[in-house]
C-alpha positions in Angstrom: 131.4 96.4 131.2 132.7 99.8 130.9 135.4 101.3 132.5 135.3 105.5 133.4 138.2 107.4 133.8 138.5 111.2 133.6 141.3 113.3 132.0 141.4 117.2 131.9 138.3 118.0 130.9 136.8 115.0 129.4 135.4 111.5 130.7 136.3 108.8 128.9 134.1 105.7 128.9 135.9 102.8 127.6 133.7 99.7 126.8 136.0 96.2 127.4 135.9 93.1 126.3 134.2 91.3 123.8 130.9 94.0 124.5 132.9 96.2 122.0 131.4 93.9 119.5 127.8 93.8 120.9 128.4 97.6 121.4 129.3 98.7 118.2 131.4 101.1 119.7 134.9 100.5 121.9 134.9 104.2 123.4 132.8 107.2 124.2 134.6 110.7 124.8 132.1 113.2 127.0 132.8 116.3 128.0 132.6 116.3 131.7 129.9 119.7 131.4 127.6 117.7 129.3 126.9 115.7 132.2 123.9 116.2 134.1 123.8 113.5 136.8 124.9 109.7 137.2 122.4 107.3 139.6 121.5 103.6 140.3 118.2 103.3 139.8 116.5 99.9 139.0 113.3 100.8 137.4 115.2 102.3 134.5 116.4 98.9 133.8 112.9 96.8 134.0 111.3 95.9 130.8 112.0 94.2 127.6 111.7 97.2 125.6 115.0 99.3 125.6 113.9 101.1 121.8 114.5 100.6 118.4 118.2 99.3 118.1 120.4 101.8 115.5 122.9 99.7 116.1 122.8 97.4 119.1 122.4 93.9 120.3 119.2 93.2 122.8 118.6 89.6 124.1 116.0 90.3 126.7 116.8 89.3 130.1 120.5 88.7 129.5 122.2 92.1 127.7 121.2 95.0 125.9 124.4 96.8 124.1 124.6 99.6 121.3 122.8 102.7 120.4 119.0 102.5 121.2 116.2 104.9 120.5 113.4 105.0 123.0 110.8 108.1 124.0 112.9 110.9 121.6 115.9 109.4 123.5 119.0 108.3 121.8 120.9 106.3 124.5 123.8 104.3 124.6 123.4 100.5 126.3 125.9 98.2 127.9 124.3 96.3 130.5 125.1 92.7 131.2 125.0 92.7 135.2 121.9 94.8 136.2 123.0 95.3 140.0 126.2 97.1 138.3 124.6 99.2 136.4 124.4 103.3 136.2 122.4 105.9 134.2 124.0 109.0 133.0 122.3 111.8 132.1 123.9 113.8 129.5 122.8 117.8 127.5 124.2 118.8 124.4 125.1 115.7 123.0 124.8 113.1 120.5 123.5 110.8 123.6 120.8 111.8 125.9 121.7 108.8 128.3 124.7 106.4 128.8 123.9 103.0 130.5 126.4 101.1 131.7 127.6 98.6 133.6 130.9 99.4 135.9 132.9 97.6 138.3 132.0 99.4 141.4 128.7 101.6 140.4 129.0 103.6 143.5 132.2 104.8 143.4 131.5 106.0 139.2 128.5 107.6 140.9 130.6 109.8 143.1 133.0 110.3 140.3 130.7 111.6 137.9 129.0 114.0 140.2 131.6 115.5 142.3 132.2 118.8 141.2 135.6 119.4 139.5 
């Protein structure tokens, strides 16, 4: 789970729990221009495959967590809870994608794409 908050100019993503370990990471710090759109959208998070893990933990079905490579993609993964889970479209960064699971997806949603 990941929580999102947003000071000045920047949104910070902070990854709780003990999914900082499966993570490899406990924090992500985006500028809020670098972000392109935020959405539910369940056919993002079918499959098995989520790319070649650089790092990450994958057990299929139950979480996927770190850095993945997929499609000339680098994206960051932490999803436990797929119903909770958002994609986050990001330019001019070291990830293409952040996808996470949040508390309350819609409300992030509308964080992340209301203008400032």
């Amino acid at each position: 789970m990941v929580d999102v908050s947003i000071q000045d100019n920047e949104v910070h993503f902070k990854v709780r729990g003990l999914h900082k370990l499966w993570a490899f990471k406990s924090q992500l710090q985006i500028p809020r221009g670098h972000i392109t759109g935020a959405r539910q959208d369940a056919e993002v998070l079918k499959g098995w495959w989520k790319g070649w893990r650089m790092p990450g933990t994958h057990i299929p079905g139950l979480l996927a967590a770190g850095t993945f490579l997929h499609e000339d993609k680098r994206i960051f993964w932490d999803v436990h809870n797929a119903d909770k889970a958002i994609i986050i479209d990001l330019e001019h960064d070291e990830y293409n994608q952040l996808i996470i699971e949040v508390e309350d997806p819609a409300a992030v949603v509308a964080l992340l794409t209301t203008p400032a």
